[in-house]
C-alpha positions, 0 to 999 in steps of 0.5 A: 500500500505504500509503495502505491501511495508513493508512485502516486505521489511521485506522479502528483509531481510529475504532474504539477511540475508539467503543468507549471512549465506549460503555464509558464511557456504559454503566458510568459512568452508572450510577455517576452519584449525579444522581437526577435525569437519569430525570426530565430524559429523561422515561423510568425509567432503570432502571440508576441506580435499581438503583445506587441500590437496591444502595446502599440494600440494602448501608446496610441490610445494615451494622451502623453505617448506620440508615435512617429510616422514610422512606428504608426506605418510599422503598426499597420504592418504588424495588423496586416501581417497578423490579419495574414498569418494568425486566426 
C-alpha cells in the first residue's frame, strides 16, 4: 500500500511540475519584449506580435505617448501581417 501511495505521489509531481512549465511557456512568452525569437524559429509567432500590437494600440490610445510616422506605418504592418498569418 505504500509503495502505491508513493508512485502516486511521485506522479502528483510529475504532474504539477508539467503543468507549471506549460503555464509558464504559454503566458510568459508572450510577455517576452525579444522581437526577435519569430525570426530565430523561422515561423510568425503570432502571440508576441499581438503583445506587441496591444502595446502599440494602448501608446496610441494615451494622451502623453506620440508615435512617429514610422512606428504608426510599422503598426499597420504588424495588423496586416497578423490579419495574414494568425486566426
Amino acid at each position: 500500500m505504500a509503495k502505491l501511495f508513493k508512485m502516486i505521489v511521485n506522479l502528483a509531481v510529475l504532474a504539477a511540475i508539467g503543468w507549471a512549465a506549460w503555464y509558464g511557456y504559454t503566458n510568459w512568452a508572450a510577455a517576452s519584449s525579444e522581437s526577435g525569437t519569430a525570426a530565430d524559429t523561422g515561423g510568425y509567432n503570432c502571440r508576441i506580435a499581438l503583445a506587441k500590437l496591444a502595446q502599440d494600440y494602448q501608446c496610441r490610445d494615451d494622451a502623453n505617448c506620440t508615435l512617429s510616422q514610422e512606428e504608426l506605418a510599422a503598426l499597420k504592418e504588424r495588423e496586416m501581417a497578423i490579419e495574414k498569418n494568425c486566426n
